[in-house]
C-alpha positions as CSV (number, residue, x, y, z in Angstrom):
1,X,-9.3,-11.2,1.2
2,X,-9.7,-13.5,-2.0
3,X,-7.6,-11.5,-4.6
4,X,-8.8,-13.0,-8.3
5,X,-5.9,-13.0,-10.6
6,X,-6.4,-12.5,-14.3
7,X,-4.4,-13.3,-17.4
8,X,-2.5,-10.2,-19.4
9,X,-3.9,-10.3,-22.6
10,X,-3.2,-12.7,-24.9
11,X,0.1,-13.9,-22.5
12,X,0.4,-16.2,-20.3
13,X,1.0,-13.9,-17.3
14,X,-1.8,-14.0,-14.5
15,X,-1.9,-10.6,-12.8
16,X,-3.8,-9.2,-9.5
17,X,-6.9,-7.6,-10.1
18,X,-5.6,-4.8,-8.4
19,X,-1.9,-3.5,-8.7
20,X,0.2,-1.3,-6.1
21,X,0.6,2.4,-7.7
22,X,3.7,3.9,-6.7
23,X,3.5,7.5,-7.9
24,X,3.2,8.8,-4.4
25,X,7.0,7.3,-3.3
26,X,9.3,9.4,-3.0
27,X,6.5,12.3,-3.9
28,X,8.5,14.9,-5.2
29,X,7.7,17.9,-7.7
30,X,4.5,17.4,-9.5
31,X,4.3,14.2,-8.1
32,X,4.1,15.3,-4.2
33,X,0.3,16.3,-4.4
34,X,-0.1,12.3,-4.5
35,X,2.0,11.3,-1.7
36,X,5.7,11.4,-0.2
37,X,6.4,8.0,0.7
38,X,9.7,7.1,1.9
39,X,11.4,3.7,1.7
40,X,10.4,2.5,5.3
41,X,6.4,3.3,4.2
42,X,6.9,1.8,0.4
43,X,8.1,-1.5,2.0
44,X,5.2,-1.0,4.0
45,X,2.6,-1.0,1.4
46,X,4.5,-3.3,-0.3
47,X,3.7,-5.7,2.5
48,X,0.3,-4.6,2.8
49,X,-0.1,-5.1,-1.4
50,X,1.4,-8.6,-0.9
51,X,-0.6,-10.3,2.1
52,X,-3.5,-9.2,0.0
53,X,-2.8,-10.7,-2.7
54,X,-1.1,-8.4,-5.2
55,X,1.7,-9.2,-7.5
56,X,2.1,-6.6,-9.7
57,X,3.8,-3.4,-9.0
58,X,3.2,-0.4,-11.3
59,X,5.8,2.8,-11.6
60,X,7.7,5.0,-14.4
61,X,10.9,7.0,-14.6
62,X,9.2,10.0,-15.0
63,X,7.6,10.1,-11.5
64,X,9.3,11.7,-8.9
65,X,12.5,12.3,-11.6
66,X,13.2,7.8,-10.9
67,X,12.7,8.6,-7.3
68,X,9.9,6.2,-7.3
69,X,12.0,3.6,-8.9
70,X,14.8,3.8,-6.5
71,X,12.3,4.0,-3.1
72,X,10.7,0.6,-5.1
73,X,13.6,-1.0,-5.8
74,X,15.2,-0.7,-2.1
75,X,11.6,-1.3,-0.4
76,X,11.9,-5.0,-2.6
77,X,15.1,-5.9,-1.6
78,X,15.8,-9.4,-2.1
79,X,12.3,-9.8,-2.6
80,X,12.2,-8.7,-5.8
81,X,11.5,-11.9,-7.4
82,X,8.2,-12.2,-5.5
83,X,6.6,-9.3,-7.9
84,X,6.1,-8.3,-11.5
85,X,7.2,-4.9,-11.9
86,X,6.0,-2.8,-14.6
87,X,7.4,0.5,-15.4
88,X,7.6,3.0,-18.2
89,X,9.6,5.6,-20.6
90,X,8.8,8.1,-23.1
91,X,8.1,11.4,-21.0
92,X,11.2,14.3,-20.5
93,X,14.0,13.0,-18.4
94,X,16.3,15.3,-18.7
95,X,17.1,18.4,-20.7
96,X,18.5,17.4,-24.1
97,X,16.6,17.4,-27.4
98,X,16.9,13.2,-27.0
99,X,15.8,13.2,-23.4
100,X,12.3,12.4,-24.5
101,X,9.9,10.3,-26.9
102,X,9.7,7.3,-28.1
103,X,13.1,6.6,-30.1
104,X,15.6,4.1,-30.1
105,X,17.8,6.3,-28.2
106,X,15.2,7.2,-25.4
107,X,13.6,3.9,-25.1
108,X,17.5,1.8,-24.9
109,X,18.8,4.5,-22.5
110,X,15.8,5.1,-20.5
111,X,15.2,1.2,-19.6
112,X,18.7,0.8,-18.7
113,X,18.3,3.2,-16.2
114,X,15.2,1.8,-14.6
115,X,17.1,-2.1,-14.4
116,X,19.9,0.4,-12.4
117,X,17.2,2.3,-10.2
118,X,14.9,-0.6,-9.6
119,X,18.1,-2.9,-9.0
120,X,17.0,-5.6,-10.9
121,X,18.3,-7.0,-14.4
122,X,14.8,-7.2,-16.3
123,X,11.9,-5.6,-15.9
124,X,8.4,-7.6,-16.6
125,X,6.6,-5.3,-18.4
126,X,7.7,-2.0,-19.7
127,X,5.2,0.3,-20.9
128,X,5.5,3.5,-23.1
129,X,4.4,6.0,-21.7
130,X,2.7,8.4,-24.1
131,X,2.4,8.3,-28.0
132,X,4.9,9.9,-29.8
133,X,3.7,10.9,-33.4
134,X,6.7,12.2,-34.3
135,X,9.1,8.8,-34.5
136,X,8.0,5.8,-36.7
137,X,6.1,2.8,-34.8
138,X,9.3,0.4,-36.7
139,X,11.9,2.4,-34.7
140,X,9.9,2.5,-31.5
141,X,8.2,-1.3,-31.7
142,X,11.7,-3.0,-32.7
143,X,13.6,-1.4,-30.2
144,X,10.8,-3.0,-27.6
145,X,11.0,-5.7,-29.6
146,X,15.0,-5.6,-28.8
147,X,14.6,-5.3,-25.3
148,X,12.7,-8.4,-24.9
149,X,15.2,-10.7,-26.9
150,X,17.8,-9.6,-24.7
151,X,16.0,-10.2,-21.8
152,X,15.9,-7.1,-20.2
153,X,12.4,-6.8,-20.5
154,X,9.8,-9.9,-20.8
155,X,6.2,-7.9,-21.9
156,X,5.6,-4.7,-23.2
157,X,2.6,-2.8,-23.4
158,X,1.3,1.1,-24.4
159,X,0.0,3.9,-22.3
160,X,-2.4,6.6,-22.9
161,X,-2.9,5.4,-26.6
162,X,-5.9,6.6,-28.4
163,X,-7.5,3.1,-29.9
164,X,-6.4,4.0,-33.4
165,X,-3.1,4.3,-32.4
166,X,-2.9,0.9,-30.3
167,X,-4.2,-1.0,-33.5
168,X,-1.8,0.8,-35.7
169,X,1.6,-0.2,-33.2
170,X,-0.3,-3.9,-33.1
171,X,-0.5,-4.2,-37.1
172,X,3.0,-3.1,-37.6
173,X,4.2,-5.7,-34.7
174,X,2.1,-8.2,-36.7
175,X,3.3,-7.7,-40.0
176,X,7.3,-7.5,-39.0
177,X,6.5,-10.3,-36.3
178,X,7.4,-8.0,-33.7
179,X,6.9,-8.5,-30.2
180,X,3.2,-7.1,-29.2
181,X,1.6,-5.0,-26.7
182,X,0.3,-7.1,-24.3
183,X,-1.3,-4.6,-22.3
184,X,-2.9,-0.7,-22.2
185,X,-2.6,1.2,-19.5
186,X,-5.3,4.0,-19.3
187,X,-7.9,6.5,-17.4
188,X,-11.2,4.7,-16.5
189,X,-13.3,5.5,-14.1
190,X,-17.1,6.4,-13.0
191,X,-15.8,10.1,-13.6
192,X,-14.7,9.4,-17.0
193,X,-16.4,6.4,-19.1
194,X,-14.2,7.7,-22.3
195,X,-12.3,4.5,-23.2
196,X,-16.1,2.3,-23.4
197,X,-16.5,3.7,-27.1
198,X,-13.1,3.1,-28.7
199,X,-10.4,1.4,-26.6
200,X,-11.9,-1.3,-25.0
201,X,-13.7,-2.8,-27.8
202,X,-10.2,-2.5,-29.7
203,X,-8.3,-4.0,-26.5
204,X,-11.0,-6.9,-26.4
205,X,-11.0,-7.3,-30.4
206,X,-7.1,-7.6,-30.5
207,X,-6.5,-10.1,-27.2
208,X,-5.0,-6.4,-25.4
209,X,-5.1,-6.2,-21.4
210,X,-6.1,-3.4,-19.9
211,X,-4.8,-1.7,-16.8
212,X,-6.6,1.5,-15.0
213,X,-4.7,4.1,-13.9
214,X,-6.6,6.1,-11.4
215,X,-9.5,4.1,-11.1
216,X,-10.9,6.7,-8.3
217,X,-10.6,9.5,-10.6
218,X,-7.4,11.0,-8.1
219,X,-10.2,10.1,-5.1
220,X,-13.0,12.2,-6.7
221,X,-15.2,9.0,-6.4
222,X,-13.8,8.1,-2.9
223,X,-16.5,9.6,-1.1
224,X,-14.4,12.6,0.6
225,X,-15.7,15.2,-1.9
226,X,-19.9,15.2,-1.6
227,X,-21.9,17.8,-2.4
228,X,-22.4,21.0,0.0
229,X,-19.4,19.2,2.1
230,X,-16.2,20.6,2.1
231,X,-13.4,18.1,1.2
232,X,-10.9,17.0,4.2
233,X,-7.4,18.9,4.6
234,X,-4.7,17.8,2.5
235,X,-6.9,16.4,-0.2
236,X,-5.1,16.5,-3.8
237,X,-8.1,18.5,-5.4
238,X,-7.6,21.0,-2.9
239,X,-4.2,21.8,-4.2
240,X,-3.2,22.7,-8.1
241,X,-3.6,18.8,-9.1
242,X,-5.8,19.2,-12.2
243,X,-6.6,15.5,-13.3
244,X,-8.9,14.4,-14.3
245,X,-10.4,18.0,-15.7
246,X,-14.6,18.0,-14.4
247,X,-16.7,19.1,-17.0
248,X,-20.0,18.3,-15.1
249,X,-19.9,18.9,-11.5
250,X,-23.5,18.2,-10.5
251,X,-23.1,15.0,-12.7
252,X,-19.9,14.0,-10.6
253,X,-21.4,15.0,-7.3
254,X,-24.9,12.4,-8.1
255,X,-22.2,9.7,-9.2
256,X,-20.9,9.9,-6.1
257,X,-24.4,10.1,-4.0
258,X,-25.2,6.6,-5.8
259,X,-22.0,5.3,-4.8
260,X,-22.0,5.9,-1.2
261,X,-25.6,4.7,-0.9
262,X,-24.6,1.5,-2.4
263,X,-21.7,0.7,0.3
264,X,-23.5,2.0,2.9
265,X,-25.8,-1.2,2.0
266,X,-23.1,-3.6,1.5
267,X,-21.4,-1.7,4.8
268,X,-18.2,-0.3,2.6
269,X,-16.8,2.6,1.5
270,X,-17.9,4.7,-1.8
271,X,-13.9,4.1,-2.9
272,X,-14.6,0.0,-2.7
273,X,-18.1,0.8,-4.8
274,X,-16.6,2.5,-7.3
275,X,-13.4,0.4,-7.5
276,X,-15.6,-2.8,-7.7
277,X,-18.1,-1.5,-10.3
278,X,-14.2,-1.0,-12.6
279,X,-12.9,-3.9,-11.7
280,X,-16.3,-5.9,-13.3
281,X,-16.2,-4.1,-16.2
282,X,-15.7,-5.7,-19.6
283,X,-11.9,-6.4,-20.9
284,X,-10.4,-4.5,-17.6
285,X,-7.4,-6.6,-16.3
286,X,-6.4,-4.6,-13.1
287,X,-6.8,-1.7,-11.6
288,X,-3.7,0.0,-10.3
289,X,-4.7,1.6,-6.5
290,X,-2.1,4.1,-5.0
291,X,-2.8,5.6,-1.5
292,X,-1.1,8.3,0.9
293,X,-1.7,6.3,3.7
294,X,-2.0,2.4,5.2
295,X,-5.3,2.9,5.7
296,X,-6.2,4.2,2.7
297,X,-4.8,0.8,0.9
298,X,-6.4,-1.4,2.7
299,X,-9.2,-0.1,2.1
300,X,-8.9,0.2,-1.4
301,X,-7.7,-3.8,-1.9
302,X,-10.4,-4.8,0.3
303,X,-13.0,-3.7,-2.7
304,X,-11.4,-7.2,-4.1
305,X,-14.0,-9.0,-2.0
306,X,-17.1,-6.5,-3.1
307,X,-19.2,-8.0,-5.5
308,X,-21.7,-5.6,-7.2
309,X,-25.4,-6.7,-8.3
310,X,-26.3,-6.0,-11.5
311,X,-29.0,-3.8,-10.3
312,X,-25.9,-1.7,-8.4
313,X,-23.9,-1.8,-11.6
314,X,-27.0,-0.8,-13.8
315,X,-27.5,2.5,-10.9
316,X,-23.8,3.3,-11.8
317,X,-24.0,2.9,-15.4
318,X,-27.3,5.1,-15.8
319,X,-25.8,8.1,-13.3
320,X,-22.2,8.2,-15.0
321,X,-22.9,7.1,-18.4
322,X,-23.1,9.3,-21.8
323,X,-25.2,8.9,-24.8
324,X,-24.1,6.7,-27.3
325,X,-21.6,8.8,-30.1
326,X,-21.6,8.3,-33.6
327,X,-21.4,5.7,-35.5
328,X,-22.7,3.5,-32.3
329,X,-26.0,4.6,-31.6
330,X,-26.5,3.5,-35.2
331,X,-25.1,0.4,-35.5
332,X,-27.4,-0.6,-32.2
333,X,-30.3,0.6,-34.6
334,X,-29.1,-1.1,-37.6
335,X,-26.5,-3.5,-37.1
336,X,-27.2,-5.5,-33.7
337,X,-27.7,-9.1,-35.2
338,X,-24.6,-9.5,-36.0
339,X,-22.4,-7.9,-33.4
340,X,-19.2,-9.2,-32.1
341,X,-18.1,-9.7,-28.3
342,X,-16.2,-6.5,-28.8
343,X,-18.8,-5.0,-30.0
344,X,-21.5,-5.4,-27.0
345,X,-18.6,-4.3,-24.4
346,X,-20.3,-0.8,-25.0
347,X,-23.4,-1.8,-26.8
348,X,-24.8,-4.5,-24.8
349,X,-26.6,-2.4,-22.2
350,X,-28.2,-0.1,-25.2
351,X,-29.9,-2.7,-26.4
């Protein structure tokens, strides 16, 4: 398998095209429609992650109440040097009126916990979480800002930030020459193209890295759910696991028609298809895979080797896509001699 490593942003960190999700360890609560992975299977996709290449390893305190930090940092062991581990804070913790957001308090408080649960003294990119509209960007960004002059952290990056909200934490960084976010972590996938009109043309215009959580829309776009078919026991959609919300289902089920024709042509799975046609899209850094089982994430990391035509990626685009929105569709009519690299992420393939 040749894994293709890319750089984070405007850093200097190379990262794997694809990063080891660990929501399902541990798989408790909410969580434990996605998996319930002990330590002795996290260490082994851990090793499976590795000998294919991956060196990034993506988790939060909020899944499985830091049971997925624990199982993560045990499964690593002395190897936790061999990894970048990114994790996350913002969302409840605990009880208490400061167990959440985006704070000082919250932010100090909950990445010492993760350095104890994870076992490690710094943590290579911490993410928040969520947006929190409620406490200043100052307090939030120089408390990151903190973290990384102490050492405890070395990158930070956002999560789930609308694009408005990203430049907003990046011009206040700017202007009190406060460490930046190097990276957005968000929902893209052939389910939901939502982040083409705003986010990535904002990520790509500001040098911002951009990670996809649930690139197979929860395994929507895996191939198990086809039209008429009924989905195989123990799938998560077949339990209360709501995300993402469908709000076309004969658009989702053609999606995924297209999808399995084109790897039964290349001789792959629908789940490698529509991981591969992510993984080539503009400003997309790496897409974070979780799986249940060993064979599930092998399969998924092998979809680093699948190289989609640009007829394939043009069939994918035309099933999944939506019509331009407002002001776009406009400035393609009006404005496209003079449009910036940004810019044609979205509009190139309208024109």
């Amino acid at each position: 398998m040749t894994m293709q490593y890319r750089q984070l942003g405007r850093t200097g960190l190379r990262v794997s095209t694809f990063t080891l999700g660990t929501m399902g360890f541990g798989g408790t609560g909410w969580a434990s429609p996605v998996g319930k992975i002990d330590v002795a299977g996290a260490r082994e996709q851990v090793a499976i992650a590795r000998e294919a290449g991956v060196n990034l390893i993506d988790t939060a305190d909020v899944y499985s109440a830091g049971l997925s930090e624990e199982i993560l940092g045990e499964a690593l062991g002395d190897k936790r040097d061999d990894v970048l581990i990114a994790t996350k804070v913002r969302m409840p913790m605990g009880e208490g009126q400061n167990d959440a957001g985006l704070s000082r308090h919250h932010i100090i408080r909950g990445a010492e916990a993760s350095l104890r649960r994870l076992n490690t003294d710094y943590i290579d990119l911490f993410q928040v979480h969520e947006w929190d509209g409620q406490t200043p960007l100052e307090e939030t960004l120089t408390a990151l800002d903190d973290l990384v002059r102490s050492g405890k952290v070395r990158y930070i990056g956002c999560s789930n930030y609308a694009a408005w909200q990203m430049v907003k934490a990046l011009g206040v960084s700017d202007a009190r020459q406060l460490e930046r976010f190097a990276s957005t972590q968000v929902f893209y996938s052939l389910v939901s193209r939502d982040i083409e009109a705003e986010i990535v043309p904002a990520a790509v215009d500001q040098g911002v890295g951009i990670l996809v959580w649930s690139p197979l829309a929860g395994g929507l776009t895996s191939g198990k759910y086809r039209r008429g078919v009924q989905a195989p026991e123990g799938s998560r959609h077949l339990s209360e696991w709501s995300e993402p919300p469908i709000h076309d289902e004969d658009k989702l089920y053609d999606t995924i028609e297209v999808a399995v024709k084109i790897g039964e042509s290349h001789g792959v799975s629908a789940a490698q298809v529509s991981l591969a046609y992510i993984a080539q899209k503009p400003g997309v850094t790496s897409l974070i895979v979780g799986a249940r089982t060993p064979e599930q994430l092998r399969d998924n990391l092998a979809a680093a080797d699948l190289e989609l035509t640009a007829d394939e990626i043009k069939a994918l685009d035309d099933v999944s896509g939506e019509p331009l929105r407002y002001p776009f569709w406009h400035q393609r009519n009006t404005s496209s001699d003079r449009l910036s690299a940004a810019d044609l992420t979205q509009l190139q393939r309208h024109l």
